[in-house]
LONUFI-751152 format. One record per residue (C-alpha): residue number from 0; y, x, z; residue in one letter. Coordinates in steps of 0.5 Angstrom, whole numbers, m for minus. Layout:
+-----+-------+-------+-------+------+
| seq |     v |     u |     w | type |
+-----+-------+-------+-------+------+
| NUM |     Y |     X |     Z |    A |
...
+-----+-------+-------+-------+------+
This chain:
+-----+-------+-------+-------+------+
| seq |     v |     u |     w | type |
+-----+-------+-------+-------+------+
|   0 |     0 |     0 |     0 |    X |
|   1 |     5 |     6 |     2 |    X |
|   2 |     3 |     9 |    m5 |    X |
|   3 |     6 |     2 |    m8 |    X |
|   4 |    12 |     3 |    m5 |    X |
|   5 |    13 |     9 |    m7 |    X |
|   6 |    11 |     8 |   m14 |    X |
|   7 |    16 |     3 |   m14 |    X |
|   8 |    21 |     6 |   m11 |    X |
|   9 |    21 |    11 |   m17 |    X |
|  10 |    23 |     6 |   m22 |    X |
|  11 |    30 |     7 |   m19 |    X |
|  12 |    30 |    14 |   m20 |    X |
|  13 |    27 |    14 |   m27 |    X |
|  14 |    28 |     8 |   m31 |    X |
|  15 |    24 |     9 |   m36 |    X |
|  16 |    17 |     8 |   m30 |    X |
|  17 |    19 |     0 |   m30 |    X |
|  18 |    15 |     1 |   m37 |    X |
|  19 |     9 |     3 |   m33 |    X |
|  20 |     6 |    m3 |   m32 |    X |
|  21 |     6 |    m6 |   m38 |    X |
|  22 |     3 |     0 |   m40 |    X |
|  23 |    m3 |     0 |   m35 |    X |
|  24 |    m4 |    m7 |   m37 |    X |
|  25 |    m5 |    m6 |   m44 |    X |
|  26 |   m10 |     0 |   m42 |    X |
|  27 |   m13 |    m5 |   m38 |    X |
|  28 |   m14 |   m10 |   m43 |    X |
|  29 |   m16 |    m5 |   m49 |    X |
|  30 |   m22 |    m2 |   m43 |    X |
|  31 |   m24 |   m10 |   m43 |    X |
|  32 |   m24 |   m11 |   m50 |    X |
|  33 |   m28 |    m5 |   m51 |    X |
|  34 |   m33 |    m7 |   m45 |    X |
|  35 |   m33 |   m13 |   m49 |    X |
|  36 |   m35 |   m10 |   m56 |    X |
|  37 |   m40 |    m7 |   m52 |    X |
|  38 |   m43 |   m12 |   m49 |    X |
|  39 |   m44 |   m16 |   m55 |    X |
|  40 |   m46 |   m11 |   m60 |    X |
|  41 |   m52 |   m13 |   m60 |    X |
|  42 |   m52 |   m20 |   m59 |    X |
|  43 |   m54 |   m26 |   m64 |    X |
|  44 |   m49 |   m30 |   m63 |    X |
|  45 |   m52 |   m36 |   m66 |    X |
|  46 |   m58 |   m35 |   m60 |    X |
|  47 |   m53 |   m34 |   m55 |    X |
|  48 |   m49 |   m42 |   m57 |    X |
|  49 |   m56 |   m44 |   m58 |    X |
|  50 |   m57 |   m43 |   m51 |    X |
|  51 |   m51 |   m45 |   m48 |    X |
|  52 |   m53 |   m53 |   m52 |    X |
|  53 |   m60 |   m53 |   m50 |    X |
|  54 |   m57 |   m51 |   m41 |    X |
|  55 |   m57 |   m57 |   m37 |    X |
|  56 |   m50 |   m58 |   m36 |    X |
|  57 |   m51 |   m63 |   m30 |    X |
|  58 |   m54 |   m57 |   m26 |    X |
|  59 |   m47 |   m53 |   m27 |    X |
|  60 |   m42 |   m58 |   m26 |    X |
|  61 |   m46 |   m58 |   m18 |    X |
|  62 |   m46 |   m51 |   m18 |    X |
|  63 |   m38 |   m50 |   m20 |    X |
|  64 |   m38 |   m56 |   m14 |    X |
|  65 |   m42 |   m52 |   m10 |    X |
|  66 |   m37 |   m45 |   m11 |    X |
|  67 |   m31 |   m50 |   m10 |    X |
|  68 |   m34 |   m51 |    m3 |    X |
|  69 |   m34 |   m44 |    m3 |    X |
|  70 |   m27 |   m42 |    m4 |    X |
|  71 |   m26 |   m47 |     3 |    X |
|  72 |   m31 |   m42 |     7 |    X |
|  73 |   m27 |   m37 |     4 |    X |
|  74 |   m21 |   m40 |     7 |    X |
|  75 |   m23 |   m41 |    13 |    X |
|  76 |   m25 |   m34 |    15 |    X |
|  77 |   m18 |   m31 |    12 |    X |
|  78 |   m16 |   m37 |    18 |    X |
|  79 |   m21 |   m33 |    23 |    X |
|  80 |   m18 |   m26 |    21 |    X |
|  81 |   m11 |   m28 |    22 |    X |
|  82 |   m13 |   m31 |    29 |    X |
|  83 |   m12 |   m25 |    33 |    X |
|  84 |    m5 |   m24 |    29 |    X |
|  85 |    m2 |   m31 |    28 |    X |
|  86 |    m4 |   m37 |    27 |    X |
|  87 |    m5 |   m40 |    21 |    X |
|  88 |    m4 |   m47 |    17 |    X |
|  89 |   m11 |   m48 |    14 |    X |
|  90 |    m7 |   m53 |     8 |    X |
|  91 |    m3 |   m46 |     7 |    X |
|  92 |    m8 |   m41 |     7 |    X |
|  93 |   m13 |   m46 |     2 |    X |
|  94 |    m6 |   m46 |    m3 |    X |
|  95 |    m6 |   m39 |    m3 |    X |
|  96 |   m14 |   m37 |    m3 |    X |
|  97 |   m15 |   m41 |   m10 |    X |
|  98 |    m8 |   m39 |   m13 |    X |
|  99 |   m10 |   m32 |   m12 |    X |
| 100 |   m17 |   m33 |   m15 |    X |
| 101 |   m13 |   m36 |   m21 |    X |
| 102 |    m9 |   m30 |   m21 |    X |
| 103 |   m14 |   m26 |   m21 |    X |
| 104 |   m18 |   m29 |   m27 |    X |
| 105 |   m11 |   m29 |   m31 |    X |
| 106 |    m8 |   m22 |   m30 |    X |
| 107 |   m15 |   m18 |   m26 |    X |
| 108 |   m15 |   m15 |   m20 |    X |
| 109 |    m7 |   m13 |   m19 |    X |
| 110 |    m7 |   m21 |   m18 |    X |
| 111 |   m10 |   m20 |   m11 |    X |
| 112 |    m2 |   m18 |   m10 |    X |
| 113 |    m1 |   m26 |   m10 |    X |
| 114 |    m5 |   m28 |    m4 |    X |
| 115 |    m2 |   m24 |     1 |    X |
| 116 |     5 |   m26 |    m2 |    X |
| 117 |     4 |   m32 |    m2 |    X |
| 118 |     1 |   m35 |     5 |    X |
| 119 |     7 |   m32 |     8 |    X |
| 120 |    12 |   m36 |     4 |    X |
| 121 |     7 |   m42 |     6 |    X |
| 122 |     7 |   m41 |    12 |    X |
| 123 |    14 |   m37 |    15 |    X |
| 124 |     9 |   m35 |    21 |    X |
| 125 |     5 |   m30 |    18 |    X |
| 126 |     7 |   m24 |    16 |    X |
| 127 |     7 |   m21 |    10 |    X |
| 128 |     4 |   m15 |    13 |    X |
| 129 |    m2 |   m18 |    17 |    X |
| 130 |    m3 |   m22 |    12 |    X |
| 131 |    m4 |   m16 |     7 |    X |
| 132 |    m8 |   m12 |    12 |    X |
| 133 |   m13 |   m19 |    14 |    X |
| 134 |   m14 |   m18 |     5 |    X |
| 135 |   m16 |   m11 |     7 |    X |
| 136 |   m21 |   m14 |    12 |    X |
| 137 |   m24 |   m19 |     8 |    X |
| 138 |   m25 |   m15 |     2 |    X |
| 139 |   m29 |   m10 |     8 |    X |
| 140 |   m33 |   m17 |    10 |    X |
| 141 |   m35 |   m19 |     2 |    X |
| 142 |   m37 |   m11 |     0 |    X |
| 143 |   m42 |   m11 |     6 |    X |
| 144 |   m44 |   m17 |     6 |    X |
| 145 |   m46 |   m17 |    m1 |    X |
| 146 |   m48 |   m10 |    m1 |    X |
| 147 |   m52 |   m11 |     6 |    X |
| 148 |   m57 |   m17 |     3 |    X |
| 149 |   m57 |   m13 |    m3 |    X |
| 150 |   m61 |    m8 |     0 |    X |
| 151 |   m64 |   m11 |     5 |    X |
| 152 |   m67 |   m15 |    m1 |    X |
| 153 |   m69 |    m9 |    m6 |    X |
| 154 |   m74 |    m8 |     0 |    X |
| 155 |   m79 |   m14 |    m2 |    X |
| 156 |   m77 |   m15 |    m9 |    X |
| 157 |   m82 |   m15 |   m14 |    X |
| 158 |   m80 |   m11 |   m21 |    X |
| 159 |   m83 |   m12 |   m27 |    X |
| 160 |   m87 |    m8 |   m31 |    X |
| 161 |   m81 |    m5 |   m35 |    X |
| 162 |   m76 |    m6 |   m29 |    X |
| 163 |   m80 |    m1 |   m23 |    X |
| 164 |   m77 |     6 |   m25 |    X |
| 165 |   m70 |     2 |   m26 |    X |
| 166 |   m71 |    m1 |   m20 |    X |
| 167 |   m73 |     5 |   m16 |    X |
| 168 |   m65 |     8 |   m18 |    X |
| 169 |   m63 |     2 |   m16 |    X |
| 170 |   m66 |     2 |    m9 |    X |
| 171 |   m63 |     9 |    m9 |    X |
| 172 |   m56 |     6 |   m10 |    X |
| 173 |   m56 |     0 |    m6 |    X |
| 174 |   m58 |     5 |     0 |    X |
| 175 |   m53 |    10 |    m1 |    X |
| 176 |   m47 |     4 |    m2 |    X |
| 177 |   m51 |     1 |     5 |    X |
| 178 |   m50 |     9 |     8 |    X |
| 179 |   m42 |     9 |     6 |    X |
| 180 |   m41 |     3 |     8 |    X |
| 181 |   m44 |     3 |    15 |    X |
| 182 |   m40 |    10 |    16 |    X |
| 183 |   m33 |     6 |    13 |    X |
| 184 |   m35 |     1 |    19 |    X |
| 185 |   m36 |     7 |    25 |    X |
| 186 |   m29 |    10 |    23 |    X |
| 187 |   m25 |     3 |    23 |    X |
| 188 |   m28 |     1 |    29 |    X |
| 189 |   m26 |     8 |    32 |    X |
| 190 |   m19 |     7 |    29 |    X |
| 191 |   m19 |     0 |    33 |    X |
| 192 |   m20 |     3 |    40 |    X |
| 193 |   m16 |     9 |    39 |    X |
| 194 |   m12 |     6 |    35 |    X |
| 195 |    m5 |     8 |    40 |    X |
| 196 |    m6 |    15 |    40 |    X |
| 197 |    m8 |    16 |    33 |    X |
| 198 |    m1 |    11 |    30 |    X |
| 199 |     3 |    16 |    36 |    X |
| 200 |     0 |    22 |    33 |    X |
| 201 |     2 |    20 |    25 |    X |
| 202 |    10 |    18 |    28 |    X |
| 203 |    11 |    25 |    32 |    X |
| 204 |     8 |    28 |    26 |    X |
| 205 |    12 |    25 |    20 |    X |
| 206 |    19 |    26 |    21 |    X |
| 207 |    24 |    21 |    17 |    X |
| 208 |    29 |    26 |    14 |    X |
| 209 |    33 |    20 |     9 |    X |
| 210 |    32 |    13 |     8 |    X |
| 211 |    27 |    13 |     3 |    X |
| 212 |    22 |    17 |     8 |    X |
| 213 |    25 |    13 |    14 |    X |
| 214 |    23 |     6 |     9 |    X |
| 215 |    15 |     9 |     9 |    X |
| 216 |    14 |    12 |    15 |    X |
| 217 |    16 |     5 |    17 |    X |
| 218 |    12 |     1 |    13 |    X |
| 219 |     5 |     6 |    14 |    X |
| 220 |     7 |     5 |    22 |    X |
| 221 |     7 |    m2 |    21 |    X |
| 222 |     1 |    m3 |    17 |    X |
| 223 |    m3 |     1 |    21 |    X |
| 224 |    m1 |    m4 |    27 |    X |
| 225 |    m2 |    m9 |    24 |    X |
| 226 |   m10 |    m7 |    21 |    X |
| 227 |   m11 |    m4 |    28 |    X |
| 228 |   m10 |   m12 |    31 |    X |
| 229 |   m14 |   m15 |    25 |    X |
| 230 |   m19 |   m10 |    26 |    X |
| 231 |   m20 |   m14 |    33 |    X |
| 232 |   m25 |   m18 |    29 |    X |
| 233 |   m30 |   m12 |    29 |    X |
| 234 |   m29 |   m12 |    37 |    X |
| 235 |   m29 |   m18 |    39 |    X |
| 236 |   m36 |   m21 |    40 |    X |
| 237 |   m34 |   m28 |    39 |    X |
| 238 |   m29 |   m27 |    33 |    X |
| 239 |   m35 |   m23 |    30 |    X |
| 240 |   m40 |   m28 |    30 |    X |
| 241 |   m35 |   m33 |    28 |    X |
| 242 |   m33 |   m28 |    21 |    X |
| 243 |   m40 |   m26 |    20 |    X |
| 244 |   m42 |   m35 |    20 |    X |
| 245 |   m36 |   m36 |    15 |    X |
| 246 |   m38 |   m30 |    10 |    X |
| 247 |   m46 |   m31 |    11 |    X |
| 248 |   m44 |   m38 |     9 |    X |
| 249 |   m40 |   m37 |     3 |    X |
| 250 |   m44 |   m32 |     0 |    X |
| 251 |   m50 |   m37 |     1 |    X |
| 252 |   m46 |   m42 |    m2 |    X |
| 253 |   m44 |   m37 |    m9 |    X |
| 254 |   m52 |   m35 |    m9 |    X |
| 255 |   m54 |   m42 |    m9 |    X |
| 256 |   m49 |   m44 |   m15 |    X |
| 257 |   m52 |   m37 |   m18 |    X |
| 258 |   m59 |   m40 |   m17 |    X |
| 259 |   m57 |   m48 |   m21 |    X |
| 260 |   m55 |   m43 |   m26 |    X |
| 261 |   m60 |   m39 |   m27 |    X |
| 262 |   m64 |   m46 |   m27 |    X |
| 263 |   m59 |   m49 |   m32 |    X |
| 264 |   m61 |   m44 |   m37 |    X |
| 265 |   m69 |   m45 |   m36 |    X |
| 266 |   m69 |   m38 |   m31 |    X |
| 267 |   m73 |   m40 |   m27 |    X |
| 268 |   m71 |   m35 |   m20 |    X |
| 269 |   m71 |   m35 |   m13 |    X |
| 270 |   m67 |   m32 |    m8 |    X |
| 271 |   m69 |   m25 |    m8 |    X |
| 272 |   m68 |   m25 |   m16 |    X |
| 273 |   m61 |   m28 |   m15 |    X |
| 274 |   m59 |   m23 |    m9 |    X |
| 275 |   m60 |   m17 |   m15 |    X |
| 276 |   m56 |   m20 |   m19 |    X |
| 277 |   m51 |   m23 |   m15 |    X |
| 278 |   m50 |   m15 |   m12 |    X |
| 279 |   m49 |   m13 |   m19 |    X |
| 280 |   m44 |   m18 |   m21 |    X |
| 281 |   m41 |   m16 |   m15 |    X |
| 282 |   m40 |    m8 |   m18 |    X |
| 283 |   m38 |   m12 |   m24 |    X |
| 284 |   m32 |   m16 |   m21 |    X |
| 285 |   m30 |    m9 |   m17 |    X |
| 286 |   m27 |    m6 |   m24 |    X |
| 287 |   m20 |    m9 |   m25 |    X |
| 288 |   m20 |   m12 |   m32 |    X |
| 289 |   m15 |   m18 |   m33 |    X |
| 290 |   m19 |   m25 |   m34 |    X |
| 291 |   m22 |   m24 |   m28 |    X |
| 292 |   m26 |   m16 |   m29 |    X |
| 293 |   m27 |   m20 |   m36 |    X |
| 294 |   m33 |   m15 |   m41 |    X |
| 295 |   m35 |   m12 |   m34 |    X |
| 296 |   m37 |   m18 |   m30 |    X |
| 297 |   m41 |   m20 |   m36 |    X |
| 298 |   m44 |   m13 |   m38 |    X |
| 299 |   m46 |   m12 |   m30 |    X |
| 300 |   m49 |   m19 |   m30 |    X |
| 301 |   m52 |   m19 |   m36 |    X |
| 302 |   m55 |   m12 |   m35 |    X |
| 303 |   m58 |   m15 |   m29 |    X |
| 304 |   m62 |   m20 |   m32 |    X |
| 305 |   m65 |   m16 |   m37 |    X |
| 306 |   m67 |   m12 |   m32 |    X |
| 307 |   m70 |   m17 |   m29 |    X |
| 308 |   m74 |   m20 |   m36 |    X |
| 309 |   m68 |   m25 |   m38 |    X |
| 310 |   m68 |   m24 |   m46 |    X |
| 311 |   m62 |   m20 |   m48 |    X |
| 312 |   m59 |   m27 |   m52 |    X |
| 313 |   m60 |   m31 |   m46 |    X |
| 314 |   m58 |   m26 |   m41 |    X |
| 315 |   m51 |   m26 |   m45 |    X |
| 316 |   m51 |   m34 |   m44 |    X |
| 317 |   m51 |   m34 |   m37 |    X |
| 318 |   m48 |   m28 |   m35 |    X |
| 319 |   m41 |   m33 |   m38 |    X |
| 320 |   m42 |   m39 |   m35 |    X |
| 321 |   m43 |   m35 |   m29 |    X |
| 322 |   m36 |   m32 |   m30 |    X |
| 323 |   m33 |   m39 |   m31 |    X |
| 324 |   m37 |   m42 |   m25 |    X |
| 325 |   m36 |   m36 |   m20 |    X |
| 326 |   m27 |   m37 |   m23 |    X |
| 327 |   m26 |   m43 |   m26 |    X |
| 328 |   m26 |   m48 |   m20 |    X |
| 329 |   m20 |   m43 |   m16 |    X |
| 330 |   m16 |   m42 |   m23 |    X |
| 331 |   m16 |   m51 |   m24 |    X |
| 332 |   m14 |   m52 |   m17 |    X |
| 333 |    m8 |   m46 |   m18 |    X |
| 334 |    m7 |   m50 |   m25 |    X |
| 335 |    m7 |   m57 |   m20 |    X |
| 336 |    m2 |   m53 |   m16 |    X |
| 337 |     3 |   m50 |   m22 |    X |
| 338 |     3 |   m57 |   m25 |    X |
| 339 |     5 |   m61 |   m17 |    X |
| 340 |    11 |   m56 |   m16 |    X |
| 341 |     8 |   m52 |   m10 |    X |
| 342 |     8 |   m46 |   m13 |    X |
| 343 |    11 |   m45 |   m21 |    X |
| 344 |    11 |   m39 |   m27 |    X |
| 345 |    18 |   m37 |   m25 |    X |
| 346 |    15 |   m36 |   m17 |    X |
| 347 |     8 |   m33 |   m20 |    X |
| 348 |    12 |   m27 |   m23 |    X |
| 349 |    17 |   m26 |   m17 |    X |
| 350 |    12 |   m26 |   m12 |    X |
| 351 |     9 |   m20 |   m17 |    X |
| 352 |    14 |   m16 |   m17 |    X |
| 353 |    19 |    m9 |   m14 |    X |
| 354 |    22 |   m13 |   m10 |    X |
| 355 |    16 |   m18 |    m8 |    X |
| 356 |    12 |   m11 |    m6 |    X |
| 357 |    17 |    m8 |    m3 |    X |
| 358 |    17 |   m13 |     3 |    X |
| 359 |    11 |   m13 |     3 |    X |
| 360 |    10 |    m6 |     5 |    X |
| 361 |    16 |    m7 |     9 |    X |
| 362 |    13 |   m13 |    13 |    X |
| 363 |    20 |   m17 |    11 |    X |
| 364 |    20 |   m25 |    11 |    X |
| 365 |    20 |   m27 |     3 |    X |
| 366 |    24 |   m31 |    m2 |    X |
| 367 |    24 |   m33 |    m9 |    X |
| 368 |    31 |   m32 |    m9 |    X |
| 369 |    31 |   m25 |    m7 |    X |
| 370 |    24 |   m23 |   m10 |    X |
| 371 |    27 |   m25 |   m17 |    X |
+-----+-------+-------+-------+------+
């Protein structure tokens, strides 16, 4: 967050950055049609319309249901993230949760900048950088959840005869991510209860000799406060066991509207199949691609179920819907948002913008008037 701030800063001194992320974008969407082209060169794509007419469609429209309730399991958990900072309007934290994914499937991974901007200025109580910060925590909850239980589920799932020597890289890998995430946990836990002493050693060590390291240091303090009280959720017993139900209850959800999916397209998995799956997709959404890690989604997904036997066509059929599925039910509802005046364009790309990120990290009150 502090490296955006000064990345920011810079457009002042050198005018010719504010053309930087028009620039990055474009990077992104070649990246993404590149992937894309990559992931259909080898596609008939007769057969892969073929497949998407001959899907049960009733069983897709319950799994896009099903992710919708998902997005309210979602909700409620950012509510319990931000219990041990502020309380929170649930009404407030459900606008911004679908409006973000919206984002996201619209312009990528930068979209994740909307849901933290936005709840603050649904809910003057929050603050910007708490609501920032719990982002930071529910992003640590989805990678070791989805990675944990994909590990754990490498250990009785049962390879096809083409797929046991990939299978046993990927037991490898899911292992090695279950390592890295268990020392991330250990250390933040760390941070948590040592967190005074570690903040008032950075202060005494970072010395703010002009205005713009005065702006940093405080805004790489006020993060740091901030994440140290979020992280509340690792060491409160009760807070843990509430974050844990909502995020086993979310990801269940996603993997059961996974499962009708797969069932729409004839694939008959269970849940251990949709587990492998799921993790791959994950990695997938990870790359941040506009239209919601468009190309890599599709190539992860579809490279899983090949793994698992899907033929090539049929696993592209699916790999989409899953992508529409897993996105499109939070873009309708941001759709339903724009269209009712809650939040409009205009808005959209204030909360995006220098100014929007520069109260952000310096954990100010925002406003569509000093944001545009």
């Amino acid at each position: 967050m502090v490296e955006d701030f000064v990345s920011q800063a810079s457009v002042r001194e050198n005018p010719l950055s504010k053309y930087r992320k028009y620039i990055e974008f474009a990077a992104l969407v070649l990246l993404a049609g590149l992937i894309i082209w990559w992931f259909g060169r080898r596609l008939d794509w007769a057969q892969v319309k073929l497949a998407m007419q001959k899907s049960d469609w009733r069983l897709i429209l319950l799994a896009c249901v099903i992710v919708l309730i998902a997005y309210a399991w979602r909700a409620m958990r950012w509510q319990a993230f931000l219990k041990p900072l502020t309380k929170a309007n649930l009404k407030a934290v459900w606008v911004a949760t679908t409006v973000g994914f919206g984002a996201v499937l619209l312009v990528g991974r930068v979209g994740e900048v909307v849901r933290p901007v936005v709840l603050p200025m649904r809910d003057s109580r929050v603050r910007p950088a708490a609501s920032f910060v719990t982002i930071m925590i529910e992003r640590l909850y989805d990678t070791m959840t989805v990675m944990l239980v994909f590990a754990v589920n490498l250990l009785w799932l049962k390879p096809t005869a083409d797929s046991a020597r990939h299978l046993g890289r990927a037991r490898l890998i899911g292992f090695g991510l279950v390592a890295l995430l268990i020392v991330a946990v250990a250390l933040l836990i760390w941070f948590e209860r040592r967190s005074s002493s570690a903040i008032g050693w950075i202060d005494a060590r970072i010395s703010a000799r002009s205005s713009l390291m005065m702006r940093i240091k405080h805004a790489l303090l006020s993060t740091l406060e901030q994440l140290a009280a979020a992280l509340k959720v690792l060491s409160d017993v009760r807070l843990l066991m509430i974050s844990i139900f909502w995020s086993l209850l979310l990801w269940g959800s996603v993997a059961l509207a996974n499962l009708l999916v797969c069932r729409a397209f004839g694939i008959p998995f269970g849940f251990s199949q949709i587990l492998f799956v799921l993790g791959w997709s994950m990695i997938g959404s990870a790359v941040p691609t506009p239209g919601g890690a468009a190309g890599a989604f599709h190539a992860a997904t579809g490279a899983a179920l090949v793994l698992l036997g899907v033929g090539r066509d049929q696993a592209a059929a699916t790999a989409i819907i899953l992508h529409l599925v897993d996105f499109g039910p939070a873009a309708l509802f941001g759709l339903f948002y724009f269209l009712r005046g809650d939040i409009n364009v205009t808005r959209l790309r204030a909360l995006i913008s220098v100014k929007a990120v520069e109260h952000m990290v310096e954990d100010e009150p925002v406003t569509v008037a000093e944001s545009a």
